[in-house]
C-alpha positions as CSV (number, residue, x, y, z in Angstrom):
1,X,0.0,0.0,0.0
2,X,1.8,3.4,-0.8
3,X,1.5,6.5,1.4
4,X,-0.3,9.5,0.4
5,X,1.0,13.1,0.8
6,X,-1.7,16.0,0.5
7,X,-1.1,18.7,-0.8
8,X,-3.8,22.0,0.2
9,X,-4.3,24.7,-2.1
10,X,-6.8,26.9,-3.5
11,X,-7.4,26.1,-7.0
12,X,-10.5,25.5,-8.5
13,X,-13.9,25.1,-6.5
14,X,-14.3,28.7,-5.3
15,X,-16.0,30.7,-7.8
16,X,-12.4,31.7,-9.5
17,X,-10.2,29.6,-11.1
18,X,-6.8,30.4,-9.9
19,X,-4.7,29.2,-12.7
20,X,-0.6,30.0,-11.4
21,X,-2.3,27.3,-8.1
22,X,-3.3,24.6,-9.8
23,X,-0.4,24.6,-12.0
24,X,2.0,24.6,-8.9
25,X,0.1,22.4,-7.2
26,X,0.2,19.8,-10.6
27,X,4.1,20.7,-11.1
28,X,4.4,19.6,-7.2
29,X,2.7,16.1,-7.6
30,X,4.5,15.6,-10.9
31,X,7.8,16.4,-8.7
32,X,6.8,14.0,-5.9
33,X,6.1,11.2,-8.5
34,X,9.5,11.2,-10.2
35,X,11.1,11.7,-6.8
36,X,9.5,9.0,-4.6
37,X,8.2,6.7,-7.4
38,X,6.2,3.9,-6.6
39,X,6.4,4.8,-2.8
40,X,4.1,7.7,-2.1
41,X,1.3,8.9,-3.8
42,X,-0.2,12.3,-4.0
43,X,-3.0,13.8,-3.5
44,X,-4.9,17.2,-4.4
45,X,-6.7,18.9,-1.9
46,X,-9.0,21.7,-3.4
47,X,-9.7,24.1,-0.4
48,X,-12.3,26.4,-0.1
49,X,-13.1,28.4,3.1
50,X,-17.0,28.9,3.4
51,X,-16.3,33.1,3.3
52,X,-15.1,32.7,-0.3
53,X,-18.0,29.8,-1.4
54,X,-21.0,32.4,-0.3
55,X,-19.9,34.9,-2.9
């Protein structure tokens, strides 16, 4: 069983799209893959606070 790292960020289910976060955030789990490999997987967290989901 490999072990997961999450990674939190804003990027897309606000009502924005912040594009320059969810292309760090993809460059960082392509980064973790060809580090660990087969060892660790990750995983995307999409974070939204409820202030910025009400607008």
């Amino acid at each position: 069983m490999k072990k997961r790292i999450g990674i939190v960020s804003y990027n897309i289910y606000c009502n924005f799209t912040n594009y320059g976060s969810a292309l760090q955030s993809w460059a960082l789990c392509q980064s973790i893959k060809k580090i660990a490999g087969n060892i660790v997987e990750p995983v995307l967290v999409d974070y939204c606070p409820e202030i910025l989901a009400d607008k």
